[in-house]
N, CA, C and O of each residue as an XYZ file, in Angstrom:
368
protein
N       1.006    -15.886      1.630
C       0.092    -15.227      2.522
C      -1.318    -15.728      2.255
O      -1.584    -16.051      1.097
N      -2.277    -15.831      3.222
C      -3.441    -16.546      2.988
C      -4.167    -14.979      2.409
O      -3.983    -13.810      2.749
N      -5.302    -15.817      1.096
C      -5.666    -14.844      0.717
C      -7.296    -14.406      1.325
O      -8.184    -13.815      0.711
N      -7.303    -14.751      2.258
C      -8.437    -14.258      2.951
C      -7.475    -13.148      3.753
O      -7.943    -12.053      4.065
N      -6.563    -13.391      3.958
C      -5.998    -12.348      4.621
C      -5.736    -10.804      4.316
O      -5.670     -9.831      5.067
N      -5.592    -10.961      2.737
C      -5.209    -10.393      1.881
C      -6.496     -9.744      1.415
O      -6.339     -8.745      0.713
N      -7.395    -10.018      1.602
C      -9.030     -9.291      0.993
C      -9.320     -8.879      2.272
O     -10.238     -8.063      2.353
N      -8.718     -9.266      3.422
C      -9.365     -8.408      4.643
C      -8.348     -7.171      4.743
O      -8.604     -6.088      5.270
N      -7.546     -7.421      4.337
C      -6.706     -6.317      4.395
C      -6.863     -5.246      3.674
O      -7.040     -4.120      4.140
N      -6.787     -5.632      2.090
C      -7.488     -5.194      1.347
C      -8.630     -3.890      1.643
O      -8.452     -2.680      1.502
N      -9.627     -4.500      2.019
C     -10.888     -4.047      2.453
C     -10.696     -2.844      3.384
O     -11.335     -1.793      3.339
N      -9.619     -3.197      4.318
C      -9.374     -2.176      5.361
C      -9.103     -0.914      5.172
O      -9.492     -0.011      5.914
N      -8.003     -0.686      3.560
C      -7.663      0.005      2.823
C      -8.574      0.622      2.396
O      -8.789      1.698      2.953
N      -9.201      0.340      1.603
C     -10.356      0.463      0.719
C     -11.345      1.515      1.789
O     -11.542      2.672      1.417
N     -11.882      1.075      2.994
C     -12.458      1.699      4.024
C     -11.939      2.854      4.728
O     -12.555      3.759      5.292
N     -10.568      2.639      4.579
C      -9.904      4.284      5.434
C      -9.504      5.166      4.145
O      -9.005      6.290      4.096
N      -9.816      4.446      3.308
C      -9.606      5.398      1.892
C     -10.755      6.561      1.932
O     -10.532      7.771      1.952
N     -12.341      5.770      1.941
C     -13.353      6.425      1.553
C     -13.897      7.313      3.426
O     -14.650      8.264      3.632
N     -13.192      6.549      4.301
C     -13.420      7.881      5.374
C     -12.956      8.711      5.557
O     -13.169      9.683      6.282
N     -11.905      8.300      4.602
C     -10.314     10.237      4.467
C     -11.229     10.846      3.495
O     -11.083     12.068      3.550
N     -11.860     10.604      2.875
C     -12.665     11.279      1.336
C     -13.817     11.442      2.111
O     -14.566     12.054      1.350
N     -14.390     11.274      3.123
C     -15.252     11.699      3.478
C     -15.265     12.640      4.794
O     -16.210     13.393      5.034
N     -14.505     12.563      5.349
C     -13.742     13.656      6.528
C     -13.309     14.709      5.510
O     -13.909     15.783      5.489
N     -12.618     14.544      4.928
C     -12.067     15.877      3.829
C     -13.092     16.619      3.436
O     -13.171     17.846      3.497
N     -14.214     15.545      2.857
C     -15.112     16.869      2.304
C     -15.844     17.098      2.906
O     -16.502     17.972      2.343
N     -16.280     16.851      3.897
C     -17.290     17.337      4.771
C     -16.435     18.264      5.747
O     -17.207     18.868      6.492
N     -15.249     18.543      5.965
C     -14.494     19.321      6.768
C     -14.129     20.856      5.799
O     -14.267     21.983      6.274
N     -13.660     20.574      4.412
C     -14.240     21.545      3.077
C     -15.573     22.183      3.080
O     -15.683     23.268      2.510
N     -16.566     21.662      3.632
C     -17.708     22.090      3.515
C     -18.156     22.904      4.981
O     -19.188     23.522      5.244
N     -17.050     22.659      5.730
C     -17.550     23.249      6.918
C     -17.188     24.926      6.970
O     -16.587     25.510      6.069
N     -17.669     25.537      8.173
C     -17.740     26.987      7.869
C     -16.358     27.240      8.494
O     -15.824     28.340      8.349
N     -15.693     26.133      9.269
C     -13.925     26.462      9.971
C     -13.328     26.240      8.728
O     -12.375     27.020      8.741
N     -13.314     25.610      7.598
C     -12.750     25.474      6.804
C     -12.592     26.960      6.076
O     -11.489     27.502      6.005
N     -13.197     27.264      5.809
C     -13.639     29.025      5.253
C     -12.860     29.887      5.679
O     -12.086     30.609      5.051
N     -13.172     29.779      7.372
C     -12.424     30.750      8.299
C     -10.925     30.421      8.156
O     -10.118     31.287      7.818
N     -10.596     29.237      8.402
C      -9.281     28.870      8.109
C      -8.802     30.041      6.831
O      -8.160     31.091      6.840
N      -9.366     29.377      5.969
C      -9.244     29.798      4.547
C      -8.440     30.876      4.421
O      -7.352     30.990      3.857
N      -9.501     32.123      5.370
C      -9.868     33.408      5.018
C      -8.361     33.930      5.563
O      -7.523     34.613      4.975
N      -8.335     33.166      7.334
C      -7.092     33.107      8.155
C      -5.646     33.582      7.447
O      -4.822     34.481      7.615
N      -5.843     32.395      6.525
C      -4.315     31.505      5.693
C      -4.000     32.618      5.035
O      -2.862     33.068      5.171
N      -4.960     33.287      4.182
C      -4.990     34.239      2.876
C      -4.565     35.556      3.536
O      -4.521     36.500      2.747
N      -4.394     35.700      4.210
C      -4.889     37.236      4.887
C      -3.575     37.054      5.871
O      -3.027     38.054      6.333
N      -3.257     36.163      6.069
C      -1.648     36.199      7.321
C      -0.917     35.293      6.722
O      -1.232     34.109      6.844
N       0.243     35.686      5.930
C       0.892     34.415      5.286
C       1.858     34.034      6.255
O       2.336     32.925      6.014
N       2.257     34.535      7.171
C       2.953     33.943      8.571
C       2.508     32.511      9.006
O       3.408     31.702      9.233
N       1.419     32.181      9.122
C       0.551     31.188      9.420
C      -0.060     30.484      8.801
O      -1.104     30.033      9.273
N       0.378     30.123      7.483
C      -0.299     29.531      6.522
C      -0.135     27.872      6.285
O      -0.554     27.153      5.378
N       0.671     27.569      7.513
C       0.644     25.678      7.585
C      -0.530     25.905      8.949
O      -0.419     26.600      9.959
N      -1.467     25.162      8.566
C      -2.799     24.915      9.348
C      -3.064     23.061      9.154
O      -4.117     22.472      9.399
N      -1.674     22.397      8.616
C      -1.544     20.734      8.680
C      -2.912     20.201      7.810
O      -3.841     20.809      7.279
N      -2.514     18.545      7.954
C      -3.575     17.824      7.269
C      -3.999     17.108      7.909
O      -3.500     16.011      8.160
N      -5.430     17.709      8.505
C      -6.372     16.681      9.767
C      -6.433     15.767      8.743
O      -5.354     15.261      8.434
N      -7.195     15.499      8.268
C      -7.707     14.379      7.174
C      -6.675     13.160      6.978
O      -7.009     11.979      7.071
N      -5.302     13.636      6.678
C      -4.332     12.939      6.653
C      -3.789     12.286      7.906
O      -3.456     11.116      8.094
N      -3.783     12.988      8.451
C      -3.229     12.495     10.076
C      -4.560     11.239     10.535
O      -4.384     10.151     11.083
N      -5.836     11.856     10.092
C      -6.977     10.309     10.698
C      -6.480      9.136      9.812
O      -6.440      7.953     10.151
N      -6.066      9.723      8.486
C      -5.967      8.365      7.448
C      -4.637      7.447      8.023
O      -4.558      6.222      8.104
N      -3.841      8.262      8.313
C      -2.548      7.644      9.082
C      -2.955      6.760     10.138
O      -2.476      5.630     10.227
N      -4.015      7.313     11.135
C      -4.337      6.441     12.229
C      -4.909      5.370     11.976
O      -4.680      4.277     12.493
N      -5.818      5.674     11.026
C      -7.009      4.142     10.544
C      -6.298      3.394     10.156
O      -6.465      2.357     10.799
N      -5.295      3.247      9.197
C      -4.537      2.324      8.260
C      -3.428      2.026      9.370
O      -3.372      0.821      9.615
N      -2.695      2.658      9.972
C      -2.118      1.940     11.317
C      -2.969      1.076     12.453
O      -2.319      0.092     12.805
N      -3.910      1.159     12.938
C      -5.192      0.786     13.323
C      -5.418     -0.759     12.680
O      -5.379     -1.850     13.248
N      -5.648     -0.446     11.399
C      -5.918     -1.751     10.734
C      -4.863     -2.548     10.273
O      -5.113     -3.671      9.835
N      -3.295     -1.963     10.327
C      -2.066     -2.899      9.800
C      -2.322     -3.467     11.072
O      -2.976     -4.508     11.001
N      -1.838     -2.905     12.841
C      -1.675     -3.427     14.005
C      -2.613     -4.476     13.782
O      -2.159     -5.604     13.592
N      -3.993     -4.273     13.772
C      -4.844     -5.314     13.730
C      -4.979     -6.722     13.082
O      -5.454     -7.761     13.539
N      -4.331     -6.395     11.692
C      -4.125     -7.229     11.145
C      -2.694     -8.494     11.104
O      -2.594     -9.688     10.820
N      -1.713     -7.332     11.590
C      -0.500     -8.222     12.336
C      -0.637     -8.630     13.775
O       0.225     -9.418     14.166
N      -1.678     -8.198     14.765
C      -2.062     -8.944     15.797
C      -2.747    -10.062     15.319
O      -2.303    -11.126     15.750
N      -3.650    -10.136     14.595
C      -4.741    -11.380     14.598
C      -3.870    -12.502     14.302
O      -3.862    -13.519     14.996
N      -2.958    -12.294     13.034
C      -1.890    -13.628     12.779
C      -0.702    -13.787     14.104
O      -0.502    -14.872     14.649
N      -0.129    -12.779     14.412
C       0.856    -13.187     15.350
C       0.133    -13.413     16.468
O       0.271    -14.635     16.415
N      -0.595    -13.234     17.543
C      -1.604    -13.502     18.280
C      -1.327    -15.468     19.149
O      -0.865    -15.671     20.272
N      -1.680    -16.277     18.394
C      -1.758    -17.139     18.771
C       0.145    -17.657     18.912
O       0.630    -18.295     19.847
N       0.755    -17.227     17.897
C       2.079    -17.778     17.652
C       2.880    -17.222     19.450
O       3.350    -17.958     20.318
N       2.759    -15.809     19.441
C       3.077    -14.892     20.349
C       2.795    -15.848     21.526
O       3.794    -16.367     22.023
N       1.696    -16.137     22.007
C       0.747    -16.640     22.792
C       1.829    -18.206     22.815
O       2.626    -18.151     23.751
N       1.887    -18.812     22.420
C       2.789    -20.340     22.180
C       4.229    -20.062     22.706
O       4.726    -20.777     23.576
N       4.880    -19.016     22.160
C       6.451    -19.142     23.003
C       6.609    -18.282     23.743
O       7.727    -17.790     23.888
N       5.136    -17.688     24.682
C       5.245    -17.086     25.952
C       5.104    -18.262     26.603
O       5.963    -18.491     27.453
N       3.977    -19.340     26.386
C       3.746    -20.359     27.245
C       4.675    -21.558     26.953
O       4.584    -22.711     27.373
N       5.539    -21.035     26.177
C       6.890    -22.163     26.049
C       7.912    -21.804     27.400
O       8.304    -22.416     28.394
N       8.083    -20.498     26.837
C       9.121    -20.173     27.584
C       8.871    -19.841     29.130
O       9.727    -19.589     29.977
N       7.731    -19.893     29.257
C       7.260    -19.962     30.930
C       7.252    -21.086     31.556
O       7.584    -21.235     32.732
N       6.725    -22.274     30.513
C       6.872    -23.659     31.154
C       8.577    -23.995     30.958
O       8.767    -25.033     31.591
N       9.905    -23.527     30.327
C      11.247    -23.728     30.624
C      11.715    -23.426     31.604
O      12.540    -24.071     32.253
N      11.139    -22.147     31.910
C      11.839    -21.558     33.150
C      11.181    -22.294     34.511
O      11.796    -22.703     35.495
N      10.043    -22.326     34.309
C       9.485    -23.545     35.656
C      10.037    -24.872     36.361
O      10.046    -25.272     37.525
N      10.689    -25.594     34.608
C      11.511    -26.599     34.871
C      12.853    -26.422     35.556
O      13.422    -27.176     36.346
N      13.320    -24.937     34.937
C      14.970    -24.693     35.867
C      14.586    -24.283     37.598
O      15.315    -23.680     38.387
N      13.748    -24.619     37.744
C      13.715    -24.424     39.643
C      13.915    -26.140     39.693
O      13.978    -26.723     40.776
């Protein structure tokens, strides 16, 4: 694997790491977080309220795999569409 590829990738990681750590705590610090809180404690019926934080980190790092398996497959993709379009042209 080229290792420029591998430090961009890298990096991508590294970046949806510190915006899950930063959505988290600034969403901790918010006053819905509290209310939630207060919600959860007080009605144990209802006490899965999920993991926003987790669910963005899921998106970013999917976000950046797609991205990163588009940029390499991209051109290849691109070559045996225009292969296989110029075969079928020839069978007329």
């Amino acid at each position: 694997m080229n290792s420029h590829l591998v430090k961009a990738t890298d990096n991508i990681f590294r970046k949806c790491i510190l915006i899950r750590e930063a959505i988290a705590s600034s969403y901790q610090r918010s006053s819905l977080f509290h209310f939630k809180e207060r919600v959860r404690t007080s009605n144990n019926d209802h006490n899965e309220r999920g993991d926003v934080p987790g669910w963005v980190l899921v998106v970013l790092m999917t976000t950046g795999l797609v991205t990163a398996i588009w940029t390499i497959a991209a051109p290849r993709l691109s070559t045996i569409l225009k292969n296989s379009l110029d075969a079928m042209n020839g069978i007329r």
